[in-house]
C-alpha positions as CSV (number, residue, x, y, z in Angstrom):
1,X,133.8,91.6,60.0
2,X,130.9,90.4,57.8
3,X,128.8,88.0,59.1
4,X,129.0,84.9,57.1
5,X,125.8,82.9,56.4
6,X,127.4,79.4,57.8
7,X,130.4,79.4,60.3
8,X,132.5,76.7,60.3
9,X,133.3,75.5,63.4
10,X,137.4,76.1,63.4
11,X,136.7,79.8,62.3
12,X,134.1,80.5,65.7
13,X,136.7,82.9,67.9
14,X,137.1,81.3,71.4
15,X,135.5,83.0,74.4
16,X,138.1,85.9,75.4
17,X,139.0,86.9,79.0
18,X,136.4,90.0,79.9
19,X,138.3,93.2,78.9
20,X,135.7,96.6,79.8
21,X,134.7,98.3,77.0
22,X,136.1,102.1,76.9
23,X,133.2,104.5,78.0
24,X,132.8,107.9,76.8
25,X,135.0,110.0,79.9
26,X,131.9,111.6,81.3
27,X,129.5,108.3,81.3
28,X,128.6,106.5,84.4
29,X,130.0,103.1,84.2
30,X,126.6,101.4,85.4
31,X,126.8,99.4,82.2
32,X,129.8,97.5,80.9
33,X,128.4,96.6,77.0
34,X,129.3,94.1,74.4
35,X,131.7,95.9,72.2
36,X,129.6,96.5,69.3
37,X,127.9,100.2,68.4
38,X,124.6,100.1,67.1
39,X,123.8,102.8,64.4
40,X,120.3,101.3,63.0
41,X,117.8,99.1,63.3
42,X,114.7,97.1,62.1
43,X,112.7,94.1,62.6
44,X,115.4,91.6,64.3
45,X,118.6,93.2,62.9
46,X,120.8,95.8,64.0
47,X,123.6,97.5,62.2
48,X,126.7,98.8,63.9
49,X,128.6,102.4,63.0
50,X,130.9,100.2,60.7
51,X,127.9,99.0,58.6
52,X,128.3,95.5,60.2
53,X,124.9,93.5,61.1
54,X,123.9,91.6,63.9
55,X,120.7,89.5,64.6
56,X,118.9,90.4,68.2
57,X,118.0,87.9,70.3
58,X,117.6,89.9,73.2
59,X,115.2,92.2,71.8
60,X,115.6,95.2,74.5
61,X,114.4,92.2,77.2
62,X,110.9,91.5,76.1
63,X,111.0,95.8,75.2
64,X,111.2,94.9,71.4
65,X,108.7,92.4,71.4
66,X,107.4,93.5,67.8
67,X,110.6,94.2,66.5
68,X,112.5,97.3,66.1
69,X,110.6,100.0,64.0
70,X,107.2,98.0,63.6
71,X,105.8,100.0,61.1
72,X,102.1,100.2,63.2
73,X,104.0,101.4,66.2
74,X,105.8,104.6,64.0
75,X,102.7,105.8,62.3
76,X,101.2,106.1,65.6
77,X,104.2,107.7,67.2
78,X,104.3,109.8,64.0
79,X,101.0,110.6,63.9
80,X,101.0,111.6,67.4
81,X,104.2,113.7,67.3
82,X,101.8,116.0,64.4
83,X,99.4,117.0,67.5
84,X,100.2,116.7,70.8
85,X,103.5,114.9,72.9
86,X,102.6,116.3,76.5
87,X,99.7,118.0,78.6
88,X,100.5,116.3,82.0
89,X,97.4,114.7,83.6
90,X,96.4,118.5,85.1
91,X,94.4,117.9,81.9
92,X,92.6,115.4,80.3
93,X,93.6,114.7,76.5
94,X,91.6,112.4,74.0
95,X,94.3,108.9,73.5
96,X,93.5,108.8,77.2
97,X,90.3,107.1,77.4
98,X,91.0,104.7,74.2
99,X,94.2,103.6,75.6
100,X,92.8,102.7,78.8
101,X,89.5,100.7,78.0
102,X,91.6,98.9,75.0
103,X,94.2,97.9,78.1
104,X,91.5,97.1,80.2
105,X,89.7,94.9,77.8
106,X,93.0,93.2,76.6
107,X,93.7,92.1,80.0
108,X,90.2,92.3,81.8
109,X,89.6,87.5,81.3
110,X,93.5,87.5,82.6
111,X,92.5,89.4,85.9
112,X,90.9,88.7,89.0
113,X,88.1,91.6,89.3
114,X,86.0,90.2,92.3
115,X,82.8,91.4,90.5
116,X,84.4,94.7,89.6
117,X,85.6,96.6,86.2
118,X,89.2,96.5,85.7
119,X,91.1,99.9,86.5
120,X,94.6,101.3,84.7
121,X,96.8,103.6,86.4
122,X,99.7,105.1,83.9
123,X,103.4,105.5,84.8
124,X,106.1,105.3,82.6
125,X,109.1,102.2,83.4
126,X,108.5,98.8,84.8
127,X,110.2,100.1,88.3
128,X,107.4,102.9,88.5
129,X,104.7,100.7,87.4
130,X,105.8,97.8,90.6
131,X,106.4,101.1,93.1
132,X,102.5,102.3,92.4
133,X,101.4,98.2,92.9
134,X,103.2,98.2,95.8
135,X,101.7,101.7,97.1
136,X,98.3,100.7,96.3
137,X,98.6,97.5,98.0
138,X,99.9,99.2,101.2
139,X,97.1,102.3,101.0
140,X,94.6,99.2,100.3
141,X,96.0,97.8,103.8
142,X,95.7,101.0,105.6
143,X,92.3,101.4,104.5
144,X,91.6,98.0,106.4
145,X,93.2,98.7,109.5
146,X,96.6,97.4,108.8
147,X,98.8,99.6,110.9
148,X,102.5,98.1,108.9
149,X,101.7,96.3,105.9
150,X,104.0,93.9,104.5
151,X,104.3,92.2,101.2
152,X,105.9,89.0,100.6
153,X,108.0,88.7,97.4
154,X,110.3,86.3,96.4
155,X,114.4,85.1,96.4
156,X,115.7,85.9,92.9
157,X,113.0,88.6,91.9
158,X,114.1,91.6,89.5
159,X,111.4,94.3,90.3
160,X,113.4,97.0,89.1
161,X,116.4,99.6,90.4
162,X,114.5,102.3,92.8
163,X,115.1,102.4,96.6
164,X,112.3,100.2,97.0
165,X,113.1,97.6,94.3
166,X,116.4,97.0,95.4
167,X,115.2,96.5,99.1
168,X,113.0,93.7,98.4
169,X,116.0,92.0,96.2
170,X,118.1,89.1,96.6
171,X,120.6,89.9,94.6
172,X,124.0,91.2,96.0
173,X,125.0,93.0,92.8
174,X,121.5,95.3,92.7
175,X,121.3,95.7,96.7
176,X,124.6,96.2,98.3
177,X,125.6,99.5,99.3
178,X,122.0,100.9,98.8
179,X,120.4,100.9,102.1
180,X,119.3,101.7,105.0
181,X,116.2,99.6,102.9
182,X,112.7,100.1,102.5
183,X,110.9,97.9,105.3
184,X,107.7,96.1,105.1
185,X,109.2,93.1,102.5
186,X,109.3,89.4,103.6
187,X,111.3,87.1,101.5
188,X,110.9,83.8,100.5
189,X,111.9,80.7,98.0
190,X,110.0,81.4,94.3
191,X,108.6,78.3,93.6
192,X,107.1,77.3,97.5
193,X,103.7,78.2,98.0
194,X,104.1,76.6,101.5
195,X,106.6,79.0,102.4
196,X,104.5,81.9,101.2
197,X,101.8,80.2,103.4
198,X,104.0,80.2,106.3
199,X,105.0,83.7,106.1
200,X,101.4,85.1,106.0
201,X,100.6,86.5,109.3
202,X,98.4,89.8,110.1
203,X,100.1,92.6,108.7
204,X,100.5,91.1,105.2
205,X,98.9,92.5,102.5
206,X,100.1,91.2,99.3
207,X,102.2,88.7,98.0
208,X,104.0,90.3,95.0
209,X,105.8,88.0,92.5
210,X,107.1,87.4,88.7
211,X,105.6,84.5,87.0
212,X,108.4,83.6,85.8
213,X,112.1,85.0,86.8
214,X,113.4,87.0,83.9
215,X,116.9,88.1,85.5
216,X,117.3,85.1,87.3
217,X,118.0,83.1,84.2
218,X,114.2,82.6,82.8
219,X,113.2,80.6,86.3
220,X,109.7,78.9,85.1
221,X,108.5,77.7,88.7
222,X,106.8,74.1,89.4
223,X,103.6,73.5,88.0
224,X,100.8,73.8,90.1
225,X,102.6,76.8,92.2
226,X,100.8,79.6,91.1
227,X,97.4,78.0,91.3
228,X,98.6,77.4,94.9
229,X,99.8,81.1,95.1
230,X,96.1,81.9,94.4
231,X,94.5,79.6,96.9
232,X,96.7,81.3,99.9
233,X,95.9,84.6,98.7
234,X,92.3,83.6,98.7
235,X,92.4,82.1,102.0
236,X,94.3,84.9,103.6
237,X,92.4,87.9,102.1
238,X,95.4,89.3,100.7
239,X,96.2,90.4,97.0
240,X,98.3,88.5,94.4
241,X,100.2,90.9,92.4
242,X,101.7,89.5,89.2
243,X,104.7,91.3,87.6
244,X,104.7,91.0,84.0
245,X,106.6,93.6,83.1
246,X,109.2,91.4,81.3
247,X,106.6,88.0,80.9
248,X,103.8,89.6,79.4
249,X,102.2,90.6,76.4
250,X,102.7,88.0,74.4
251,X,106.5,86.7,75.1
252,X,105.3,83.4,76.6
253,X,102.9,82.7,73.9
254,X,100.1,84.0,76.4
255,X,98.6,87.8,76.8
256,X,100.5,87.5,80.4
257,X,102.2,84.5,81.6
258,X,99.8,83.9,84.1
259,X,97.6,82.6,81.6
260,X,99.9,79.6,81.3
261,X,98.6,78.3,84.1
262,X,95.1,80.1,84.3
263,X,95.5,82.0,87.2
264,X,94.3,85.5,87.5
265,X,96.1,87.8,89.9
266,X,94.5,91.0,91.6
267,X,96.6,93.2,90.1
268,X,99.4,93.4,87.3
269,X,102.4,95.7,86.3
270,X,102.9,95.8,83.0
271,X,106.0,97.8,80.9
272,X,109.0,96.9,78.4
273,X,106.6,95.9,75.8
274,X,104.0,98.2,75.9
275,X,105.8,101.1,74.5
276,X,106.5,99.1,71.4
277,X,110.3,100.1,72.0
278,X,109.9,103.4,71.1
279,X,108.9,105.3,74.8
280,X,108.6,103.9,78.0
281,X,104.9,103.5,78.7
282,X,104.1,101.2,82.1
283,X,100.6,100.8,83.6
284,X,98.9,98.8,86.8
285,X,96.0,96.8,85.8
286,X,93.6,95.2,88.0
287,X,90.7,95.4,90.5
288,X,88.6,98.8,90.5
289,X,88.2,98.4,94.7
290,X,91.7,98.0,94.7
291,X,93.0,100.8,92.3
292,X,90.6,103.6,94.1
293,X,92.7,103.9,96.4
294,X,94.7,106.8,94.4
295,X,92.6,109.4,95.0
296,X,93.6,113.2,93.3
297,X,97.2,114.4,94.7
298,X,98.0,110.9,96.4
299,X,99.5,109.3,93.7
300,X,100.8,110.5,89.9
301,X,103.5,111.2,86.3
302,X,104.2,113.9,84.8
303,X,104.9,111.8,81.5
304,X,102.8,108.6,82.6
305,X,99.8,108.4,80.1
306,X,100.9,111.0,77.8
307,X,99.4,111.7,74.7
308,X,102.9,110.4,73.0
309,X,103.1,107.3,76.0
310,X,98.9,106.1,75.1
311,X,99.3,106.9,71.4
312,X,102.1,104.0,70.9
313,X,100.0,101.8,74.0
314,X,97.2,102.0,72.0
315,X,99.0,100.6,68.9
316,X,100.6,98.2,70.7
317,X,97.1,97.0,72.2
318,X,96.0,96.5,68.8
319,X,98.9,94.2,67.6
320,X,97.8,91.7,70.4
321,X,94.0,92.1,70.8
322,X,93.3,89.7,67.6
323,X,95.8,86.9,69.0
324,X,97.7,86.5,66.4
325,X,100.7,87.4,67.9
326,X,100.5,85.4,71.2
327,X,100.0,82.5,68.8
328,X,102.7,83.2,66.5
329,X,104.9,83.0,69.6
330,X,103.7,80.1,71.0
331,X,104.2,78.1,67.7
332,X,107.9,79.7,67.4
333,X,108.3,79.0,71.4
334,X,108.0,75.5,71.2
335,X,110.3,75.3,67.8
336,X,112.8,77.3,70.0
337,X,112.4,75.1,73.1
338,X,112.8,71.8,71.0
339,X,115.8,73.0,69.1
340,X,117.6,74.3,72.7
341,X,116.7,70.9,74.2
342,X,118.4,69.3,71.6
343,X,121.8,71.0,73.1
344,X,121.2,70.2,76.3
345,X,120.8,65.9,75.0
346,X,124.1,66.5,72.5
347,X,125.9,67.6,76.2
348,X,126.4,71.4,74.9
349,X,124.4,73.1,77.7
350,X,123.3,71.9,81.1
351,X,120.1,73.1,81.2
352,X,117.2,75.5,79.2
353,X,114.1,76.5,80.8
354,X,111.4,78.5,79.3
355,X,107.9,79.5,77.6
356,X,107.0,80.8,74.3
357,X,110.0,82.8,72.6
358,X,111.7,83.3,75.9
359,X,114.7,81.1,77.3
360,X,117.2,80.9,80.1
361,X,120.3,78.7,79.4
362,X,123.2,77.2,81.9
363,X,126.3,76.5,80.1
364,X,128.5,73.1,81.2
365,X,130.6,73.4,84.1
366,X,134.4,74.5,82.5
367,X,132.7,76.3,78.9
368,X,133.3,79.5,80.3
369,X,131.1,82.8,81.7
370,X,128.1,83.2,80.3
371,X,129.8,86.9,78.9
372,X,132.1,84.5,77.2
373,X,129.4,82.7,75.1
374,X,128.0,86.3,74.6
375,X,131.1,87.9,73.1
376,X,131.8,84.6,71.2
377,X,128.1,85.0,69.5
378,X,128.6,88.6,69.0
379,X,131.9,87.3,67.1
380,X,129.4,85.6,64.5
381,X,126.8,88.5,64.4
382,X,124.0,87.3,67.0
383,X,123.2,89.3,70.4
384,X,122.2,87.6,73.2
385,X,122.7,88.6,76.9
386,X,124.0,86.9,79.9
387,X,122.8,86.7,83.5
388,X,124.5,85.1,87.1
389,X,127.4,83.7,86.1
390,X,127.2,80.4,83.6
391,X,123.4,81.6,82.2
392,X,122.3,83.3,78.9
393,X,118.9,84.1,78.0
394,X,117.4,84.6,75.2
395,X,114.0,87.0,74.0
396,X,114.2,87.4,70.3
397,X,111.2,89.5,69.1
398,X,107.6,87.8,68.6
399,X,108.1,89.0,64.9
400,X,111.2,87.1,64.1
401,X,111.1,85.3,60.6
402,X,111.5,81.3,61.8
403,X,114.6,80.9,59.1
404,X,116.1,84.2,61.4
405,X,115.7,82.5,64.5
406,X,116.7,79.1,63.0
407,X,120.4,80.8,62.2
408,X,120.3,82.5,65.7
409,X,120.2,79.0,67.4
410,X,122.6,77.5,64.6
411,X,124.8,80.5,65.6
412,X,124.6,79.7,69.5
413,X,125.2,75.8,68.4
414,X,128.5,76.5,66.1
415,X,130.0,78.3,68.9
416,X,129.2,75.6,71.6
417,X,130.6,73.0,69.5
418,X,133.4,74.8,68.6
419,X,134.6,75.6,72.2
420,X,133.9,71.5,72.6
421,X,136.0,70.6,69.6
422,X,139.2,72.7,71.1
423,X,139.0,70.9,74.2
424,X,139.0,68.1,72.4
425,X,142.4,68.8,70.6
């Protein structure tokens, strides 16, 4: 189908029962996707293998933040490609060094340093970014006479899909059938500094947490909770670990989302975003005193902090150290966020929550599945993604034109109505 520049609202297909899309016979069926086949892609559009185009408003979840095929990103990546893709780090190589002081320095006034420089270490996905955190907060224990370190974390986290990930989650879906589980992980309500308090005792070492919940629907905690977050830390001695793989770099308007509320943690996991959506590049930032743990042979990647992985970091570093971008999507953000307030005072949605161009949306009881409002949009050529049930969110890229994200939430609108006007008859 082409998609048409205005829907009207009797011509919006209804939400249909979930049917599987067929798999090729040999693929794992860890995935059951929207029926549509992209063949290409750039800026916010995609095209499927029938020449059919769709706006993305998930944008690879916060991977795509500058679009698909930002031109900066491929002459770097093609530059790159013309010398050198791989040594491993048994040598040195010379996008190293850039790569990690332009990190550093992006995200040195949005850390907690203790006196100290900031320190990178390299890895490749968001998972293996959280797993070295995690190690270096428990060697950092160790190193203080901690005999069994624990971390607290939080109910409704997404930290990734490894052993150790899936042990610290809530989430029946990720974490049934997985264990035995990692121990060492005490769980509490996100959004309750008093219960992180209370769960503090002489074995913990870190509290590990997302700013805001990305899987979990876009979950923007009360104000005044991470400042809090910081204050235990603090008083306990312990290390605050931000997660930012999916908040930062610019999606919430911010460098990380911490910097919403002006808190700097001791260390941060970054990913998605930083390989520009082109490789998976992933990196811990934070305290030096902390980050020396590693020493040589405890602790590495074959691929992490490549020449390929730094050469497209590097780039990306560049698009956000003026600004511009984090302002462009704070400007957007709010646009978004009034626009997707306005549904939820016309009765279409329940509730939004959110910061910068980042949004989690709960449908009205009886609309349907979230999957159902996904399918329905796909219908009228925008992609969005759902999450638990009744929630969408929604991540367009920081570089979407304003008139393309205006026809995304006109889009979401036309089908919300339209569901509500069938009801009706």
């Amino acid at each position: 189908m082409a998609v048409p520049h205005s829907v009207a609202p009797q011509s919006v297909p209804q939400p249909a029962p979930h049917v599987a899309v067929a798999h090729a016979a040999r693929l794992a069926h860890n995935y059951d996707p929207l029926p549509v086949t992209i063949a290409t892609a750039q800026g916010s559009w995609v095209t499927d293998t029938s020449g059919e185009r769709y706006l993305d408003m998930l944008a690879g979840y916060s991977a795509l933040n500058f679009g698909h095929r930002h031109p900066a990103l491929l002459a770097a990546v093609t530059a790159q490609l013309d010398r050198v893709c791989l040594t491993s780090r048994a040598f040195m190589h010379d996008r190293l060094e850039p790569f990690t002081e332009a990190l550093c320095a992006l995200t040195a006034d949005s850390l907690a340093l203790e006196g100290t420089s900031p320190m990178m270490v390299p890895m490749n996905t968001g998972a293996e970014a959280v797993e070295t955190a995690v190690k270096a907060a428990r060697k950092w224990g160790h190193e203080r006479g901690v005999a069994e370190p624990t971390i607290i974390v939080a109910a409704g986290n997404f930290h990734g899909r490894t052993t150790t990930m899936v042990s610290l989650s809530s989430d029946p879906e990720a974490r049934e059938g997985y264990g035995p589980y990692t121990p060492g992980f005490r769980v509490v309500p996100f959004g309750d500094a008093q219960a992180v308090a209370d769960a503090i005792d002489e074995s913990t070492v870190a509290v590990l947490m997302e700013p805001i919940q990305g899987e979990a629907g876009v979950v923007v905690p009360p104000p005044g909770f991470w400042a809090s977050l910081r204050s235990v830390c603090d008083d306990a001695g312990i290390l605050l670990i931000a997660d930012e793989v999916q908040s930062g770099l610019g999606r919430t308007g911010t460098t990380l989302a911490c910097d919403l509320w002006d808190v700097r943690p001791d260390l941060v996991t970054l990913g998605k975003a930083l390989g520009g959506g082109i490789v998976p590049v992933s990196a811990v930032v934070g305290r030096a005193d902390v980050l020396e743990v590693f020493t040589p042979g405890t602790h590495g990647s074959t691929f992490g902090g490549s020449p390929l992985a730094c050469a497209v970091g590097l780039a990306v570093v560049d698009l956000l150290a003026t600004g511009e971008v984090q302002e462009r999507a704070r400007v957007l953000g709010d646009h978004l966020q009034t626009r997707l307030d306005d549904l939820v005072t016309d009765e279409l949605v329940a509730e939004v929550r959110g910061a910068g161009l980042w949004a989690g949306i709960d449908l009205m009881p009886g609309w349907g599945s979230g999957r159902d409002l996904c399918r329905a949009l796909a219908e009228v050529g925008v992609l969005i993604k759902d999450t638990h049930g009744a929630t969408v969110r929604l991540s367009p890229a920081l570089t979407i034109d304003a008139e393309d994200l205006d026809l995304g939430v006109d889009r979401l609108r036309q089908v919300l109505e339209s569901r509500e006007a069938s009801e009706e008859l």
